[in-house]
N, CA, C, O and CB atoms as a CASP TS submission, in Angstrom:
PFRMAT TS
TARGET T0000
AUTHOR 0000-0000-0000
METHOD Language model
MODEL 1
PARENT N/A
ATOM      1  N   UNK     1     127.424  86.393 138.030  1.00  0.00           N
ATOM      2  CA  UNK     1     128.028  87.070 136.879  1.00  0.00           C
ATOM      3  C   UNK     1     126.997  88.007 136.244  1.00  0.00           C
ATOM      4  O   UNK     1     125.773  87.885 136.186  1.00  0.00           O
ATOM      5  CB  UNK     1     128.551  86.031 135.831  1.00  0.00           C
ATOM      6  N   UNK     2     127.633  88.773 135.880  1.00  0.00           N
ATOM      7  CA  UNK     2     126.513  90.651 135.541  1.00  0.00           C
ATOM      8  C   UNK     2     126.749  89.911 133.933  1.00  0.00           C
ATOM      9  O   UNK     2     127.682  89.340 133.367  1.00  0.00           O
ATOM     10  CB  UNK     2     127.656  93.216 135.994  1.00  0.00           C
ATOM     11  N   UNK     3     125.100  90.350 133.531  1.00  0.00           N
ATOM     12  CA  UNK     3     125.466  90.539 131.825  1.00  0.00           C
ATOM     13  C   UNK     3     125.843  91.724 131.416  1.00  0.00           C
ATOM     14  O   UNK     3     126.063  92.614 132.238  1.00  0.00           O
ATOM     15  CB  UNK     3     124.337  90.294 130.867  1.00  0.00           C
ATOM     16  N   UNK     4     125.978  91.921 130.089  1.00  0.00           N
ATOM     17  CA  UNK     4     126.314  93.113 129.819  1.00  0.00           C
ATOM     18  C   UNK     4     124.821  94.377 129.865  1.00  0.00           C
ATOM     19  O   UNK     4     124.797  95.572 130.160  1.00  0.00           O
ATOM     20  CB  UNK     4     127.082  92.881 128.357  1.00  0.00           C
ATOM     21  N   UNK     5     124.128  93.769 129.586  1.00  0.00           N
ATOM     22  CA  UNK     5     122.632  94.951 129.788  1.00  0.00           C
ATOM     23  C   UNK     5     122.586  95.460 131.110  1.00  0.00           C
ATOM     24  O   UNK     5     122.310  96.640 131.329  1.00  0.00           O
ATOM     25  CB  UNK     5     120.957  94.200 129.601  1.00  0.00           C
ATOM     26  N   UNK     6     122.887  94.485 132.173  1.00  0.00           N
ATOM     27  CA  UNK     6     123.062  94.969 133.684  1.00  0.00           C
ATOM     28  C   UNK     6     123.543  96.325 133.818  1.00  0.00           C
ATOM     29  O   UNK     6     122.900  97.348 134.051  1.00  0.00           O
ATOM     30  CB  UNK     6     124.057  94.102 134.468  1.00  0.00           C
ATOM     31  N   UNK     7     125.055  96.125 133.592  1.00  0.00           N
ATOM     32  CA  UNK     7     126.246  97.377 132.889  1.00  0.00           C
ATOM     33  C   UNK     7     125.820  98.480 132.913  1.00  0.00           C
ATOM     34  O   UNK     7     126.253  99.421 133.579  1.00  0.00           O
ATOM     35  CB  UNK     7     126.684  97.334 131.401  1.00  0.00           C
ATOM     36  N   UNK     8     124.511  98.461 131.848  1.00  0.00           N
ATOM     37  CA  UNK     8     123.965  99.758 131.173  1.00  0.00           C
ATOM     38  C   UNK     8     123.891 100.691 131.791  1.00  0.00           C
ATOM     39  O   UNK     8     124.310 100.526 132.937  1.00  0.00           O
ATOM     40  CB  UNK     8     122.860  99.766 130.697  1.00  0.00           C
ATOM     41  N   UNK     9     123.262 102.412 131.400  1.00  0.00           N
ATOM     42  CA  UNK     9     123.186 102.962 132.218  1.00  0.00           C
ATOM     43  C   UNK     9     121.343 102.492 131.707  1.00  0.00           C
ATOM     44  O   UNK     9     120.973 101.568 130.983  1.00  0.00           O
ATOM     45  CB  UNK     9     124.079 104.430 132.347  1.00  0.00           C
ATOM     46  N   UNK    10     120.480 103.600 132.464  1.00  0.00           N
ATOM     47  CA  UNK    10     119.117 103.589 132.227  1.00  0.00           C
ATOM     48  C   UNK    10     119.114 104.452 130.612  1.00  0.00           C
ATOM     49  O   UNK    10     118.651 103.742 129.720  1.00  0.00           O
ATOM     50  CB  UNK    10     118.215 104.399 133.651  1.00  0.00           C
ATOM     51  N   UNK    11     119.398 105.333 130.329  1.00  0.00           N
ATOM     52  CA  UNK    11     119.623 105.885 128.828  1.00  0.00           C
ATOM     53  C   UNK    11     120.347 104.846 127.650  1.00  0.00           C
ATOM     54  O   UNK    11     120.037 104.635 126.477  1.00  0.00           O
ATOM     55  CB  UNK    11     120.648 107.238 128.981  1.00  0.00           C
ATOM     56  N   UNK    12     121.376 104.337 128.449  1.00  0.00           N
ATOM     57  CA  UNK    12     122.059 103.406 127.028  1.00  0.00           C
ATOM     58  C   UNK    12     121.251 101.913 126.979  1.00  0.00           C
ATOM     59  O   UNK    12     121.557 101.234 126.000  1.00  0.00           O
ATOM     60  CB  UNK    12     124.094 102.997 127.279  1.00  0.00           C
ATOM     61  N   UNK    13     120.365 101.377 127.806  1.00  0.00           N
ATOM     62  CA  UNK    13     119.367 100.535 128.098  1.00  0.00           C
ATOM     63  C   UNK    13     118.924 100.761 126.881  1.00  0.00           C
ATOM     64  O   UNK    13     119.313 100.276 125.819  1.00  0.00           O
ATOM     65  CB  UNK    13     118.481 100.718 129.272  1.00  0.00           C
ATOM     66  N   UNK    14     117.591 101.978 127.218  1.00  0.00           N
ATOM     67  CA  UNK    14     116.470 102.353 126.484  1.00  0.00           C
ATOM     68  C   UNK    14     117.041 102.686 124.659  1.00  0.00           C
ATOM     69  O   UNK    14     116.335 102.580 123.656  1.00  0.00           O
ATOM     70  CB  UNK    14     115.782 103.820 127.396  1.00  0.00           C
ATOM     71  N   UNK    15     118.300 103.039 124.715  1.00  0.00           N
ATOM     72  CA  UNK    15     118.651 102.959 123.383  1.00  0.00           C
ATOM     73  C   UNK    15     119.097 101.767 122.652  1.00  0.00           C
ATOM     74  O   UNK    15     118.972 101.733 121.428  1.00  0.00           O
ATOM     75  CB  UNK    15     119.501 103.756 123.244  1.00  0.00           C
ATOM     76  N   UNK    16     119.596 100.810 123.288  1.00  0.00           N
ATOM     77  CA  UNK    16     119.836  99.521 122.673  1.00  0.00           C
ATOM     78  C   UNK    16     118.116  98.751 122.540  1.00  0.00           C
ATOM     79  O   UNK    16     117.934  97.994 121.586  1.00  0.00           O
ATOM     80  CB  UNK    16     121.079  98.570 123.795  1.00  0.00           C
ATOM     81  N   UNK    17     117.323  98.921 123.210  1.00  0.00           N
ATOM     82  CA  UNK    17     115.934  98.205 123.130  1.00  0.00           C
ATOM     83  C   UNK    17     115.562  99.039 122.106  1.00  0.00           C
ATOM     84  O   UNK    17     115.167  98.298 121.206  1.00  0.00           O
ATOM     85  CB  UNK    17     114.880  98.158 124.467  1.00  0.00           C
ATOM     86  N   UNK    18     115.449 100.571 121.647  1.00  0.00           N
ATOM     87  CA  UNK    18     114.731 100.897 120.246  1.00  0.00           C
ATOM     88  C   UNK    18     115.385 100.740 119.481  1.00  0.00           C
ATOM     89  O   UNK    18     114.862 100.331 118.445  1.00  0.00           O
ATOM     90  CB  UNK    18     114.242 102.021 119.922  1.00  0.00           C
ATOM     91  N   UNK    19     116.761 100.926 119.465  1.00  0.00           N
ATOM     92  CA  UNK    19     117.472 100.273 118.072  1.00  0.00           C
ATOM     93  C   UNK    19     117.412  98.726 118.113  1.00  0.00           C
ATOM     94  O   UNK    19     117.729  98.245 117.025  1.00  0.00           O
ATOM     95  CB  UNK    19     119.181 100.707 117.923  1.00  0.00           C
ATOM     96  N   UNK    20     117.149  97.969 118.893  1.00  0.00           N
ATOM     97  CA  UNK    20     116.487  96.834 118.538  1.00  0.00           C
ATOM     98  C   UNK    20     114.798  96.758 118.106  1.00  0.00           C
ATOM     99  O   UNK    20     114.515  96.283 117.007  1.00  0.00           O
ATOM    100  CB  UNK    20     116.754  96.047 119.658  1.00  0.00           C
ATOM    101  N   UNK    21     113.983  97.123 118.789  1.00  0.00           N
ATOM    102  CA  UNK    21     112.718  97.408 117.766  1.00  0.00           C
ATOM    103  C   UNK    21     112.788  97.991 116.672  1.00  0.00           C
ATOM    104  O   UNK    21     111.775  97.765 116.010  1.00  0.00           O
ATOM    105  CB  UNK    21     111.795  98.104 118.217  1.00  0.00           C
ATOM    106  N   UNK    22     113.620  98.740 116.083  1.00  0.00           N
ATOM    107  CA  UNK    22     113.347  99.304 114.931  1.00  0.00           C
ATOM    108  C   UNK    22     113.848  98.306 114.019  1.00  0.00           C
ATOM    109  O   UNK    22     113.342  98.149 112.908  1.00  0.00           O
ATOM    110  CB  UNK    22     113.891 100.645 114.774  1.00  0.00           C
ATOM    111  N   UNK    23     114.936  97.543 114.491  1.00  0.00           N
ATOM    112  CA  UNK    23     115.486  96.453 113.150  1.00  0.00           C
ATOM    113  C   UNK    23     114.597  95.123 113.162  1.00  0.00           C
ATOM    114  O   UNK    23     114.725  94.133 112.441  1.00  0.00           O
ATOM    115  CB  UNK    23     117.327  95.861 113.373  1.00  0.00           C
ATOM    116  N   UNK    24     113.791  95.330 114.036  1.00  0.00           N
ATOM    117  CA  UNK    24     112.374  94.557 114.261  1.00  0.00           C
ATOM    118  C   UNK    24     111.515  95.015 113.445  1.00  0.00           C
ATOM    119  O   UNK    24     111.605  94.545 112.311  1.00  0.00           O
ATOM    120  CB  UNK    24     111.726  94.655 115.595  1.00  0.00           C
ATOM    121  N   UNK    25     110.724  95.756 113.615  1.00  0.00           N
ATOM    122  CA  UNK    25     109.819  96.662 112.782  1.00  0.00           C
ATOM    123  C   UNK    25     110.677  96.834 111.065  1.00  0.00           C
ATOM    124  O   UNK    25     110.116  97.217 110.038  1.00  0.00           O
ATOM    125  CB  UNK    25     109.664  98.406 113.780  1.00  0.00           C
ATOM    126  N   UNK    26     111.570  96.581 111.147  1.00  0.00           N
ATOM    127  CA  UNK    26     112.508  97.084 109.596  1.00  0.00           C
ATOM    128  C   UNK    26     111.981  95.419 108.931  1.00  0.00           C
ATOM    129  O   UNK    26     111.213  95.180 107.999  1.00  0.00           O
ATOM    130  CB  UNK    26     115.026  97.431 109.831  1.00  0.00           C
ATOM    131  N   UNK    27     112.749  94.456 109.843  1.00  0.00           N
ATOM    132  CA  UNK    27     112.563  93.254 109.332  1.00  0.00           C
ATOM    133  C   UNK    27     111.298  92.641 109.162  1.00  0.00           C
ATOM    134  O   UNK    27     111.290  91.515 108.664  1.00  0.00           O
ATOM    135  CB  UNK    27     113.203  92.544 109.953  1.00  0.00           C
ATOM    136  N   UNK    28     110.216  93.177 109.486  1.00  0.00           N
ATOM    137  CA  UNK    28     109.213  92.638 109.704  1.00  0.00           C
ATOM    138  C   UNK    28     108.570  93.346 108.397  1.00  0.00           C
ATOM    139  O   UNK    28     107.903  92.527 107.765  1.00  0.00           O
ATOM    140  CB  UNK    28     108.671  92.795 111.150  1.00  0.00           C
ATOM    141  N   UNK    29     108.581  94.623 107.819  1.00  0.00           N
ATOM    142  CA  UNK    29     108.224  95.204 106.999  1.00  0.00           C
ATOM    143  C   UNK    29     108.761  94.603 105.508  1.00  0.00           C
ATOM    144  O   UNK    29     108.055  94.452 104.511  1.00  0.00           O
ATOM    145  CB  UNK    29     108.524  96.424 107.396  1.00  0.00           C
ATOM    146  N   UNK    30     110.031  94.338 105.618  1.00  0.00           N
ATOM    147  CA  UNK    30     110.904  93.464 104.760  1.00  0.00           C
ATOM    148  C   UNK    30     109.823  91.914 104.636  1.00  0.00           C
ATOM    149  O   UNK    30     109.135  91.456 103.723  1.00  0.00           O
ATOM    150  CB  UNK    30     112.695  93.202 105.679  1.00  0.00           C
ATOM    151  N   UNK    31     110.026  91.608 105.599  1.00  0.00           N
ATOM    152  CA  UNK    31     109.251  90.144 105.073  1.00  0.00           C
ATOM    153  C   UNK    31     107.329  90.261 104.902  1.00  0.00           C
ATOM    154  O   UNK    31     106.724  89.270 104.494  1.00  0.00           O
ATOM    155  CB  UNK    31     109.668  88.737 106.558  1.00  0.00           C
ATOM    156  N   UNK    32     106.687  91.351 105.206  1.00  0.00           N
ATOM    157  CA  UNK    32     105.922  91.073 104.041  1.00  0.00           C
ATOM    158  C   UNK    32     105.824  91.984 102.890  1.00  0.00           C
ATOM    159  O   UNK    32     104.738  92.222 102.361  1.00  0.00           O
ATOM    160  CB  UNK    32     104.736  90.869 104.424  1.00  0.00           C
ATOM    161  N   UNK    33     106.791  92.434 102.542  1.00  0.00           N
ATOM    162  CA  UNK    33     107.169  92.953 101.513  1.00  0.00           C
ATOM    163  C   UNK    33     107.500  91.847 100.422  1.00  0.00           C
ATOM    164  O   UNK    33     106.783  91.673  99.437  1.00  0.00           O
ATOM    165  CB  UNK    33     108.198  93.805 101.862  1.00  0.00           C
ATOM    166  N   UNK    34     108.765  91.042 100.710  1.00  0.00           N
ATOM    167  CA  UNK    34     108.212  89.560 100.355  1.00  0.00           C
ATOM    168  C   UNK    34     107.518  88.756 100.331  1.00  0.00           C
ATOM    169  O   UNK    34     107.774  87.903  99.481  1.00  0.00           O
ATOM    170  CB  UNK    34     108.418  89.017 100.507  1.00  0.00           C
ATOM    171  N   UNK    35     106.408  88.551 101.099  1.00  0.00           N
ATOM    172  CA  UNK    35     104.935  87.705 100.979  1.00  0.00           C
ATOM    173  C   UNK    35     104.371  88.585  99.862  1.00  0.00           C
ATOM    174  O   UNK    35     103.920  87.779  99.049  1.00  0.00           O
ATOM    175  CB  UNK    35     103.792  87.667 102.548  1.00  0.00           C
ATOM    176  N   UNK    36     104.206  89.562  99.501  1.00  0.00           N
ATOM    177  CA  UNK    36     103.503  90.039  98.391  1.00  0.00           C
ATOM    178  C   UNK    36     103.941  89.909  97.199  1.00  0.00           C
ATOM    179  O   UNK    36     103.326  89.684  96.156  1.00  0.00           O
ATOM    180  CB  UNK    36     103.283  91.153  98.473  1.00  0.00           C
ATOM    181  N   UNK    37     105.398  90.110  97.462  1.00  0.00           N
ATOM    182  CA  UNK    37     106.156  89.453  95.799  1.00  0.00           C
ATOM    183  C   UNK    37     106.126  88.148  95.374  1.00  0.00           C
ATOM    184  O   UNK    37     106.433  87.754  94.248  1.00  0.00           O
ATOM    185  CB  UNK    37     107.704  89.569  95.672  1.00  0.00           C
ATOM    186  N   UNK    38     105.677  87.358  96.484  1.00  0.00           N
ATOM    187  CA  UNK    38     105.301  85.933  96.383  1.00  0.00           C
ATOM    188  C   UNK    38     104.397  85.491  95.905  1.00  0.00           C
ATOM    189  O   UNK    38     104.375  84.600  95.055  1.00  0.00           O
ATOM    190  CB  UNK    38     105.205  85.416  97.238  1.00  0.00           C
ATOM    191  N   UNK    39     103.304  86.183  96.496  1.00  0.00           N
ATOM    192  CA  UNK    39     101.857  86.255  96.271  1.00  0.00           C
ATOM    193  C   UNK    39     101.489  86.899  94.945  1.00  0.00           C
ATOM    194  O   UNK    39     100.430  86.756  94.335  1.00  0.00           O
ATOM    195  CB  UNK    39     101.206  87.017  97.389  1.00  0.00           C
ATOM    196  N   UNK    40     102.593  87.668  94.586  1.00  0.00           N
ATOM    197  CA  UNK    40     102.465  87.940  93.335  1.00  0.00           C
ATOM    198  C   UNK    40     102.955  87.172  92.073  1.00  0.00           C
ATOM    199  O   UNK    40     102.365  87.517  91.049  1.00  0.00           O
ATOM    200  CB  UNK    40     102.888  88.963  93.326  1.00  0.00           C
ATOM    201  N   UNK    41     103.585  86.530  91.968  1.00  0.00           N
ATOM    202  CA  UNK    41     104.711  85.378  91.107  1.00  0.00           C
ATOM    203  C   UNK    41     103.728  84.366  91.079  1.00  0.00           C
ATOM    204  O   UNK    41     103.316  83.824  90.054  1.00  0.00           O
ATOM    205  CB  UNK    41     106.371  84.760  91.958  1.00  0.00           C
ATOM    206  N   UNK    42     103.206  84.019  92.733  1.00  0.00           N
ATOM    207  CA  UNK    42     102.211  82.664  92.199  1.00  0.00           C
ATOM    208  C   UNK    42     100.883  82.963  91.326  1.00  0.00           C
ATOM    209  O   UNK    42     100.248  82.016  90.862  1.00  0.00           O
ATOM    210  CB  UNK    42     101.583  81.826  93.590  1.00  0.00           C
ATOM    211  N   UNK    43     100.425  84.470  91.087  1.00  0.00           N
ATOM    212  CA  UNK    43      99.766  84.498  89.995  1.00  0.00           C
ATOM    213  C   UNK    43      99.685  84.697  88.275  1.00  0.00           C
ATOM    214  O   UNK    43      98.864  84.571  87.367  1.00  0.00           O
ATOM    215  CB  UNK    43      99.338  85.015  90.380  1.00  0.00           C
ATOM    216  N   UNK    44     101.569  85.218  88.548  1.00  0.00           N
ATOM    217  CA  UNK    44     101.874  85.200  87.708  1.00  0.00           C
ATOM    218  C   UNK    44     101.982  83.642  87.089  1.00  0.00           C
ATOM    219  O   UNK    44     101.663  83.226  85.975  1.00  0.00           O
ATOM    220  CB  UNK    44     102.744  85.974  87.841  1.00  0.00           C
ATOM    221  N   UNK    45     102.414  83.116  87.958  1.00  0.00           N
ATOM    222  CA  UNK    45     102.595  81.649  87.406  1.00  0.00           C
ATOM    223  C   UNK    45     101.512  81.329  87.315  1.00  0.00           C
ATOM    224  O   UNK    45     101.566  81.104  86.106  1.00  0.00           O
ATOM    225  CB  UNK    45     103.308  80.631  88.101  1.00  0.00           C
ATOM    226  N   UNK    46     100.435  81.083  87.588  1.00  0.00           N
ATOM    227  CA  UNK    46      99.300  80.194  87.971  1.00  0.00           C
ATOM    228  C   UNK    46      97.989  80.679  87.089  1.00  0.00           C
ATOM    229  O   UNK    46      97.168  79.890  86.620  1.00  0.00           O
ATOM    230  CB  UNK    46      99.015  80.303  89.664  1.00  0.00           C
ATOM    231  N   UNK    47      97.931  82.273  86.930  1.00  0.00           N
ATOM    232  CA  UNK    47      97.007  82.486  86.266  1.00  0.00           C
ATOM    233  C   UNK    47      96.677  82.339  84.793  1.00  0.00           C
ATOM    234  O   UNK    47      97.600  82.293  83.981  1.00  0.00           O
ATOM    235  CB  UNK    47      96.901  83.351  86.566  1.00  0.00           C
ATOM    236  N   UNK    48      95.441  82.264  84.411  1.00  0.00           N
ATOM    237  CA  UNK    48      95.284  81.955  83.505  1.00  0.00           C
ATOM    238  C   UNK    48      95.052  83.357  82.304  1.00  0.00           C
ATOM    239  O   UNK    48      94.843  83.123  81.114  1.00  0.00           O
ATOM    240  CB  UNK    48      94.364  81.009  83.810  1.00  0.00           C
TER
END
């Protein structure tokens, strides 16, 4: 049984793999974007 990436052509391949890295690279930018707002709150909380 063929998956569907098999299917592909070589162009619609290479475009489903960068529009998957980019929502990689998106999400990844996102979460430490949140580690810093984190990192920021615990000094808010914590500092003196």
């Amino acid at each position: 049984m063929e998956t569907a990436q098999e299917n592909l052509s070589k162009e619609d391949f290479l475009k489903v793999i960068s529009s998957r890295y980019e929502k990689i690279k998106s999400l990844s930018q996102e979460r430490d974007y949140q580690k810093v707002q984190v990192e920021i709150l615990k000094r808010m909380q914590f500092s003196q």
